[in-house]
C-alpha positions in Angstrom: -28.5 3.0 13.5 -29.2 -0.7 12.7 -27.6 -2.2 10.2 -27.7 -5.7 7.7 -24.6 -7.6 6.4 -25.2 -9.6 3.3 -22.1 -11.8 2.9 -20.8 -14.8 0.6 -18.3 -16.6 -0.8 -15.5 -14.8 -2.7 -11.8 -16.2 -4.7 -8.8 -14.4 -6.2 -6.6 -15.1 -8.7 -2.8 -14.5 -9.8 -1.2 -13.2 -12.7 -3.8 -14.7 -14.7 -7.4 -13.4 -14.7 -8.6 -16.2 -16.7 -6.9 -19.0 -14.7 -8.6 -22.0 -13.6 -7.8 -22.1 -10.1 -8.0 -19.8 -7.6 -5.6 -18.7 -4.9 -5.5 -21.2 -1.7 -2.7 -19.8 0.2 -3.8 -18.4 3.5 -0.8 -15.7 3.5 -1.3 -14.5 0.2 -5.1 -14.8 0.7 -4.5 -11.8 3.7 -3.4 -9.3 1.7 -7.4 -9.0 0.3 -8.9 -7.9 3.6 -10.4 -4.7 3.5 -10.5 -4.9 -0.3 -13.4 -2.1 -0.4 -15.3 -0.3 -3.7 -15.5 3.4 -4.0 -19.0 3.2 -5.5 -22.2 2.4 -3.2 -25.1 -0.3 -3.8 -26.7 1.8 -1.6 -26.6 4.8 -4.6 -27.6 3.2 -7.3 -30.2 0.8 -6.5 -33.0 1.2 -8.8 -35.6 -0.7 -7.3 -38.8 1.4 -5.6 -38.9 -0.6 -2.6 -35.3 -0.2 -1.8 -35.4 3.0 -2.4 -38.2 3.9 0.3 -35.9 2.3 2.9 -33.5 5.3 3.4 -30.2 2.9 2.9 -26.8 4.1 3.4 -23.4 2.7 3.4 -23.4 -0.6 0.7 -19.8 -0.6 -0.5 -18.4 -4.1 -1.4 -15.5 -5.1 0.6 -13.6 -8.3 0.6 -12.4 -10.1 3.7 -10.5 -13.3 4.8 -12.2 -15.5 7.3 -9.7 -16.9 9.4 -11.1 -19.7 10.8 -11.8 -20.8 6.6 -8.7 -19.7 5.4 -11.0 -18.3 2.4 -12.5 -15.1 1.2 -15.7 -13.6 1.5 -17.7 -10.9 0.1 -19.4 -8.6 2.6 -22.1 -5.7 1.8 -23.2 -3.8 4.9 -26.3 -1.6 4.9 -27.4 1.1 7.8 -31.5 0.8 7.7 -33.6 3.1 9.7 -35.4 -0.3 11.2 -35.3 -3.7 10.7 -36.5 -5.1 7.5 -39.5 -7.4 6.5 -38.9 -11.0 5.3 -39.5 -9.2 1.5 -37.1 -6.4 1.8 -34.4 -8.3 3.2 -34.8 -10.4 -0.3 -35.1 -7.7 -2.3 -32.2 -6.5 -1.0 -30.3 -9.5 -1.2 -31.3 -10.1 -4.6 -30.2 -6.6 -5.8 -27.1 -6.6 -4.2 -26.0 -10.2 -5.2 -26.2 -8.5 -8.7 -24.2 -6.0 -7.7 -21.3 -7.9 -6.9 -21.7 -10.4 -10.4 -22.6 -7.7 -12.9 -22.4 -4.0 -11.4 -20.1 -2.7 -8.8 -18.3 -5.9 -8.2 -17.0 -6.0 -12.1 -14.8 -3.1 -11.1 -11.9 -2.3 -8.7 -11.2 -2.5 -5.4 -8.3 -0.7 -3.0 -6.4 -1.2 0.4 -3.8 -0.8 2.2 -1.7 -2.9 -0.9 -3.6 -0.3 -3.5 -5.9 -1.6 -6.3 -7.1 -4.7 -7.2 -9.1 -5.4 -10.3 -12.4 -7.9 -10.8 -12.0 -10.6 -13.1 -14.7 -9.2 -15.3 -12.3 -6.0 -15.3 -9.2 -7.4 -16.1 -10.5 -9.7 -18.4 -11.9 -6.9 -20.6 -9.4 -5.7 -20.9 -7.5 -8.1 -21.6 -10.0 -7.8 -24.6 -9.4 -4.6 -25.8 -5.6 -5.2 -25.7 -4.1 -4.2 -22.8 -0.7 -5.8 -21.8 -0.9 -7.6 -18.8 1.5 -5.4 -16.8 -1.1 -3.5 -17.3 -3.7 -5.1 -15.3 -2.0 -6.1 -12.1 -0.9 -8.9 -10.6 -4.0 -10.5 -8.8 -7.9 -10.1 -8.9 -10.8 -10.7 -7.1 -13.9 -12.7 -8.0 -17.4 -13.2 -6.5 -20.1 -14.2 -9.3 -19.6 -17.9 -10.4 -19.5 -18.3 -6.0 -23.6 -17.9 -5.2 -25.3 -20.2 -7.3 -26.0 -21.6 -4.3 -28.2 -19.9 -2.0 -27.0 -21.1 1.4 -23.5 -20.0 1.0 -25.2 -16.4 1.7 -25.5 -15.2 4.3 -27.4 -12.3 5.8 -27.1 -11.0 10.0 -28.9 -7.6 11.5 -27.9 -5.8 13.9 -29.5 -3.1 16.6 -26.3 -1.0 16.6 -24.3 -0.1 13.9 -21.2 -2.0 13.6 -19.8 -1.3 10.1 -16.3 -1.4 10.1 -13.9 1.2 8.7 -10.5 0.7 6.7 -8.6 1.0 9.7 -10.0 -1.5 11.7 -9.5 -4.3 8.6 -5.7 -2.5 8.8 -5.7 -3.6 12.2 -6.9 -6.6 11.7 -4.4 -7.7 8.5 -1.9 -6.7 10.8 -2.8 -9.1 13.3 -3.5 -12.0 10.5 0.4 -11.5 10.6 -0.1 -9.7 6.9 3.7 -8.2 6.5 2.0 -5.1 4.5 -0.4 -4.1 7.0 2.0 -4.4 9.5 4.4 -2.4 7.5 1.3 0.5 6.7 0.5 0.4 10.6 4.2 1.4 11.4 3.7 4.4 9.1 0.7 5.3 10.3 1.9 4.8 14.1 5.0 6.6 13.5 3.4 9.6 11.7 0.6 9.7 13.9 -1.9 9.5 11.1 -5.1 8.0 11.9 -3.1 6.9 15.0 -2.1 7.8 18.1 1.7 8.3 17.7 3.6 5.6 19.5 7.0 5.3 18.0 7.7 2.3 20.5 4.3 0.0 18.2 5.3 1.5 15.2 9.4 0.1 15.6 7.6 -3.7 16.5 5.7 -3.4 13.5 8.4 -2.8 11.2 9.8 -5.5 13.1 7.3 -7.8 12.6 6.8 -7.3 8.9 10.6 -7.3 8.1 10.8 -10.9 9.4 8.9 -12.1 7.4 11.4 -10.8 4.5 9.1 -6.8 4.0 11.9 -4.5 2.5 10.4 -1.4 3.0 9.7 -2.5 6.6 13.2 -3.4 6.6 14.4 0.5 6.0 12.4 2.0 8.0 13.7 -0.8 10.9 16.9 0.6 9.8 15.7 3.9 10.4 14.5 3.2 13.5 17.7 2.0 14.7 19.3 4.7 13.5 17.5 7.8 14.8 16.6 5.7 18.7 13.0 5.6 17.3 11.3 3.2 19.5 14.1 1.6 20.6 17.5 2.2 21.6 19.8 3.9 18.7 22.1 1.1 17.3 24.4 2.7 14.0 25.6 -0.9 13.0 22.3 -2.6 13.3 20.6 0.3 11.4 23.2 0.0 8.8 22.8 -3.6 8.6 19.0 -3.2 7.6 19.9 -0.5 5.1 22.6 -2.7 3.7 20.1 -6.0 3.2 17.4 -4.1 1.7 19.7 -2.0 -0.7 21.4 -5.0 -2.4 17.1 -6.4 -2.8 17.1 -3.2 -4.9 15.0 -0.4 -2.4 15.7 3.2 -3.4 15.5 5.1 -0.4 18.0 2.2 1.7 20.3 2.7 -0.8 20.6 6.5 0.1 20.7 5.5 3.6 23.8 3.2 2.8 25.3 5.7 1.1 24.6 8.7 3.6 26.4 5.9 6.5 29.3 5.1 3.9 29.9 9.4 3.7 29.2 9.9 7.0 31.0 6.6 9.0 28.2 6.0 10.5 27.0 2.4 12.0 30.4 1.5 9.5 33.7 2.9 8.6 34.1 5.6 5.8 33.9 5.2 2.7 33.1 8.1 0.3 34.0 6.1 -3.2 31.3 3.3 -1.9 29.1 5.0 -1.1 28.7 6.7 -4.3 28.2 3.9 -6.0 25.2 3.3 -3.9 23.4 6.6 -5.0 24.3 5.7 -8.2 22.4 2.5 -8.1 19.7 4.7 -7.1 19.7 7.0 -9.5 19.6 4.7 -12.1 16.3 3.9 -10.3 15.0 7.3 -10.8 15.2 7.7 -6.8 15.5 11.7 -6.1 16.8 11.2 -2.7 20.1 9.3 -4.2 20.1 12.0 -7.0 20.1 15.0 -4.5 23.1 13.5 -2.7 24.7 12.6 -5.5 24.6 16.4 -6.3 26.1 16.6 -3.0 28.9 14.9 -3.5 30.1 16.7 -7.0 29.2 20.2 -5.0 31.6 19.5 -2.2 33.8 16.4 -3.7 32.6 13.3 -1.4 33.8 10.5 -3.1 34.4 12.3 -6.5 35.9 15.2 -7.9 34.4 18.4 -7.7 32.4 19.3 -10.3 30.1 21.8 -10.2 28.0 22.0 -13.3 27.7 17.6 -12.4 26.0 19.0 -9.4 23.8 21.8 -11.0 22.9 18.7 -13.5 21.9 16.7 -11.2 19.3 19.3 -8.7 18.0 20.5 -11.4 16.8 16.8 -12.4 15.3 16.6 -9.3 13.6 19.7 -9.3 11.8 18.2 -12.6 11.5 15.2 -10.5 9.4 17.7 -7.8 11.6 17.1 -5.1 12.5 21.2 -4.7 14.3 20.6 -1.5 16.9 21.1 -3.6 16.1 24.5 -4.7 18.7 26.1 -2.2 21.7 23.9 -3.8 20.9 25.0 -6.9 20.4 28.8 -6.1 24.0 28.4 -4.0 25.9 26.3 -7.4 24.6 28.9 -9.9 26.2 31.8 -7.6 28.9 30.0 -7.4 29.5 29.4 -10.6 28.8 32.9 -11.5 31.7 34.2 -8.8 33.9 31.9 -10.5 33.2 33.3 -14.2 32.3 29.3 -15.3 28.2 29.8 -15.5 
């Protein structure tokens, strides 16, 4: 089906929606491709004409032009045949109001999760919202098309609209560590994506250079399990070891599961303690669980087991019920030793 991109110019902002200057940093400018809205133009246009056309598709979506280093705003219709000089301003026209005053005052998601308008944040701002509330960056398109030849608007015979994997794709090659880091997950898991373990160990790679902790674990993990590479215990631990002390949850359990265990490092029960401690304080059910673990069957501690009933039954309110087993096996315990 043929299609019609309307596109112009788009900015973001950090930490302040009501700051003067916009974001000109190519690196932090990637993280906005594939910015998309749920809602359609293509739903709610109200005008007669545009309505006879049959249009579909018509979400907003932000992307960064390499070869600008800048944003843009892109619109992307499906029409059963190409337009007339007329519709193709009409349509313009209506969507350019939908990115100043409609859909574009609301939110936008991808692959780093959701990021607000100006107009959004701003109001509310204005009803009082904090702003940890509002996020840390937002996107902007209506002070941008005053002038009409920054847009832009290119048919098409076949219908090229993109989907939110291919601007994945294409983040990652930017060299945008989060994408990269999403892609691994996705390769890895096989969701959306072939699985290819072997892609989805470089990516990690690739994003953890550039300082990704998450990316960083899951390197670790990598390492650890032979994952697309060749199983290294002291390179896996290393990973988990640099990421825990940035303050990551789930490499924290890893370093202490390889301080119990010995593995990648030598033994250490007490240590490795303290690091599910850490995550606990964090709320992380994963370091909580073991934790249990360790007061069930004394790692590191002294057994104790209503310590360990405590601390399953914290994560089953938590809804990680993996643990349901532990707890079942404590309580009888507990009961054979007359202590419940």
């Amino acid at each position: 089906m043929p299609t019609v991109t309307i596109s112009g110019p788009a900015q973001a902002f950090a930490r302040n929606p009501r700051a003067s200057k916009p974001i000109s940093d190519p690196k932090t400018l990637m993280r906005f491709h594939g910015l998309v809205s749920e809602q359609s133009c293509a739903d709610i246009f109200e005008d007669r004409v545009l309505a006879k056309l049959g249009l579909s598709g018509g979400q907003l979506r932000i992307v960064f032009d390499e070869k600008t280093s800048s944003l843009r705003i892109i619109t992307t219709f499906r029409v059963a045949k190409r337009l007339t000089e007329e519709q193709t301003e009409r349509l313009v026209e209506a969507t350019k109001e939908q990115w100043s005053d409609g859909i574009g005052s609301g939110s936008f998601d991808n692959f780093h999760g959701t990021v607000l308008s100006t107009a959004l944040a701003i109001a509310l701002l204005n009803s009082g919202e904090s702003k940890d509330n509002i996020g840390e960056y937002f996107v902007d398109v209506f002070p941008l098309f005053d002038d009409d030849e920054e847009t832009t608007v290119e048919f098409s015979n076949a219908d090229i609209e993109k989907t939110d994997l291919d601007y994945l794709l294409e983040a990652a090659e930017f060299g945008e560590s989060q994408a990269q880091f999403v892609l691994g997950r996705q390769l890895e898991e096989g969701d959306s994506f072939e699985k290819n373990d072997r892609l989805a160990f470089v990516n990690y790679q690739k994003a953890a250079d550039q300082g990704h902790l998450s990316a960083l674990t899951f390197l670790g993990l990598c390492y650890q399990g032979g994952t697309g590479t060749a199983q290294d215990l002291n390179r896996a631990y290393q990973c988990f070891a640099n990421a825990a002390k940035e303050g990551v949850p789930l490499a924290m359990h890893c370093v202490g599961d390889c301080l119990i265990e010995g593995r990648g490092v030598e033994a250490n029960s007490a240590e490795g303690v303290k690091w599910f401690r850490r995550g606990v304080k964090l709320g992380d059910m994963g370091c909580t669980a073991q934790l249990g673990d360790c007061y069930e069957f004394g790692k590191g501690v002294s057994k104790d087991l209503h310590k360990a009933l405590e601390l399953y039954e914290l994560c089953m309110e938590g809804g990680f019920d993996v643990v349901a087993p532990a707890i079942k096996r404590v309580k009888k315990q507990l009961k054979n030793s007359g202590d419940d």
